[in-house]
N, C-alpha and C positions, 0 to 999 in steps of 0.2 A: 504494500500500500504506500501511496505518495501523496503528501498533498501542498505540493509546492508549487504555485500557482506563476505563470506570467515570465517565466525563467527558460532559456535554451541550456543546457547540461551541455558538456563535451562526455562522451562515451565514457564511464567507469571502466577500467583494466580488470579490476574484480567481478564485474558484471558477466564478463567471457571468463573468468579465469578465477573461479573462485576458491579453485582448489589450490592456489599458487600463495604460499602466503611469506614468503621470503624472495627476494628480488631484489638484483644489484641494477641499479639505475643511476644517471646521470645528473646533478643540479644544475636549473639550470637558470635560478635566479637563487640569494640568497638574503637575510640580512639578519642581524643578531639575532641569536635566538630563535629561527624556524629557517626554514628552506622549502624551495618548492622546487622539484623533480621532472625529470621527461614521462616517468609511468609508474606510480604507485599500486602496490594491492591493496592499501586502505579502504576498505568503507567510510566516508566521509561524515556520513550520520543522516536521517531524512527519512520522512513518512512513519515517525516513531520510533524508530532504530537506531540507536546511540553509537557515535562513531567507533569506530575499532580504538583496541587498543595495543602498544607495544614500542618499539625501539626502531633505532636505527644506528648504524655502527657507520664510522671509517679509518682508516688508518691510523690507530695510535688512540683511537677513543669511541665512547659509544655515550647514548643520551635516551631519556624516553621519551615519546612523543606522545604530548600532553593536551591534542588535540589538533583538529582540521579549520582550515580554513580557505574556504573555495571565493576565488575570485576572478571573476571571469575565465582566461583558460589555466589557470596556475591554482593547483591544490596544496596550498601552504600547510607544510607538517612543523604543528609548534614545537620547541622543544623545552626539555629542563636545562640547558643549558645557554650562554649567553653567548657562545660560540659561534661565529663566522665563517661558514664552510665552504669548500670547493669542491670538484671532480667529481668520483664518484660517492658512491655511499651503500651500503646494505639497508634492505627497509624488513622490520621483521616485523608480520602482524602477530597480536596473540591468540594461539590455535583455539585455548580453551575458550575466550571470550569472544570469538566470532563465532564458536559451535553453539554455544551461548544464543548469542543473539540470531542465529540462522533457526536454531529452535523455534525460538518464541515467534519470532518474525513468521515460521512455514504454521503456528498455530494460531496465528492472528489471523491468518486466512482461513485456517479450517473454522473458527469460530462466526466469518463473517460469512463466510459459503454457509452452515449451518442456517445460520440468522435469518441469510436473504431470500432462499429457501423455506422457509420455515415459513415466514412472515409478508410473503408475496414482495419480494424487492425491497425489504428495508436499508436506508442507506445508510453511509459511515460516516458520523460527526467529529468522531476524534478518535488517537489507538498511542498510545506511550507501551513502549517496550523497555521495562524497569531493569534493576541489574541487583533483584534481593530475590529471583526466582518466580513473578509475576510479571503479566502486562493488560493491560486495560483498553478494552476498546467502547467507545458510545456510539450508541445507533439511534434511527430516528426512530422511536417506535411509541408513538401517543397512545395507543391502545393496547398495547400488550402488559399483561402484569410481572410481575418480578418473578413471578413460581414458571408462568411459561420457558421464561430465560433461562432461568435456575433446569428444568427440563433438557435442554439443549444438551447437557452434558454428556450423557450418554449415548445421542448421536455420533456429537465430534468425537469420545473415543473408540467408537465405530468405525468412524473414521481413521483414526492412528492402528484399530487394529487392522484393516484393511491393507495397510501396507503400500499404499498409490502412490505412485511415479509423479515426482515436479519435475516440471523441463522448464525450458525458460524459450520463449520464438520473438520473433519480429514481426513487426504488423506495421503496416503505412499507417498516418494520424489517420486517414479518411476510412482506411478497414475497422481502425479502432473505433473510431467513433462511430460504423456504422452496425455494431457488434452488440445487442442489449445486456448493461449489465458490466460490461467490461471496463467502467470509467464506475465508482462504487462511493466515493465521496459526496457528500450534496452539495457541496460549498463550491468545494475546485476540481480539475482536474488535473492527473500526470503533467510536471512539467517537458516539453519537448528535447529530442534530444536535437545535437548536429547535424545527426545523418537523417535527420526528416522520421524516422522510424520511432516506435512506442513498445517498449518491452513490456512483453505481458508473459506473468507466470501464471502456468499450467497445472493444477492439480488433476490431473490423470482422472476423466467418467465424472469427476466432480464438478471445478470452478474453473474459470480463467480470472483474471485481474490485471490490471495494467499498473506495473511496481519496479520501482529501481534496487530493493535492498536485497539481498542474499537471505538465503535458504536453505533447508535440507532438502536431499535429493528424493525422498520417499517420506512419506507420513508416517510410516514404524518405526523412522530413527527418532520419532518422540517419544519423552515416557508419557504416561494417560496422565490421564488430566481433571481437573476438578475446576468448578465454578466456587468462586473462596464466595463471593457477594455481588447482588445485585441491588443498586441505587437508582432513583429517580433525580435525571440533574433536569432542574425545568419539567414544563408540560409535555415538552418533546423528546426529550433526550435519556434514554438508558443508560446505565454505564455498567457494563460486566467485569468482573477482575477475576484474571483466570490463574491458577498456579498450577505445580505438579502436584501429580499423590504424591509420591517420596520426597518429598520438600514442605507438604504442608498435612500431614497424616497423622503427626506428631502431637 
């Protein structure tokens, strides 16, 4: 899910490459304290998904990069250091916390496939992907009650035990947008990328969506799942928060 409105992207490297999470790349601007790169495997952070995290080494030292900062075509990687760098560099994401966020990210969709499903098209008002083992997403749904929602659960781990194939394809903006369903926010839509094209992930018999952030490659590399609570934000707005069993069983 994305909801970054009115913005062209330049292609993500991790978007094709997500299985790449170490990579020696060229600076190729710098200034105290961050650097920006010819090709990062960083996830950036966007449509709820907190940016990667991890390091970057070169010759004779290493720092950790304390966050993104996307500017027109240059992905600035902050650093902990006040250091001025040249050539090249090692970039290393970390494995654990992008498995992490690939998780929750591939169950935000299965939650919202459920929902929109369930609820004849209900759209996406908001979705935060947390880093305490939960993520929250709100839907427009003025008439559903909290025990409906609360219901849900047992479908989406239906879903995880099903075991479905995510792909990730390319679609022109005009296929996407003539595709129902496939744009799931109410507010905005996907921002555009460069090459004119709109990445939409696939859940295999289930959903498609149009989303820039990373994923798991199948729904059984989830563990199941539980609905923690369901709130009314406003007369419109749901808000679900979802966590693991073995994180929240305790």
């Amino acid at each position: 899910m994305n909801n970054q409105a009115g913005k062209t992207f330049s292609r993500l490297f991790c978007q094709d490459h997500q299985d790449v999470l170490q990579l020696e790349t060229a600076i190729i601007d710098a200034r105290p304290g961050a650097v920006a790169v010819a090709r990062s495997p960083f996830f950036p952070g966007g449509g709820g998904q907190m940016t990667d995290r991890g390091s970057l080494e070169w010759t004779g030292g290493s720092a950790v990069v304390t966050g993104i900062e996307v500017d027109g075509d240059h992905m600035w990687h902050l650093l902990d250091t006040d250091a001025e760098l040249s050539g090249k560099v090692q970039l290393n994401v970390d494995p654990v916390f992008r498995q992490y966020m690939s998780e929750l990210h591939t169950v935000a969709h299965i939650a919202n496939a459920v929902a929109y499903q369930a609820f004849d098209g209900a759209l996406l008002t908001g979705a935060q992907l947390g880093d305490k083992g939960t993520l929250r997403i709100d839907l427009d749904l003025p008439d559903a009650n909290n025990d409906q929602l609360r219901a849900l659960e047992s479908p989406m781990n239906d879903i995880v035990q099903q075991d479905l194939t995510v792909r990730f394809v390319d679609m022109t903006r005009a296929d996407a947008e003539a595709e129902p369903g496939l744009f799931r926010s109410k507010a905005v839509s996907p921002p555009a990328q460069d090459d004119g094209l709109v990445r939409v992930v696939e859940i295999v018999g289930l959903d498609r969506q149009a989303c820039g952030g990373t994923h798991l490659t199948s729904t059984g590399q989830s563990r199941r799942l539980r609905v923690l609570k369901v709130d009314n934000k406003g007369r419109h707005n749901r808000r679900m928060k979802i966590g693991f069993v073995d994180e929240t069983s305790a």
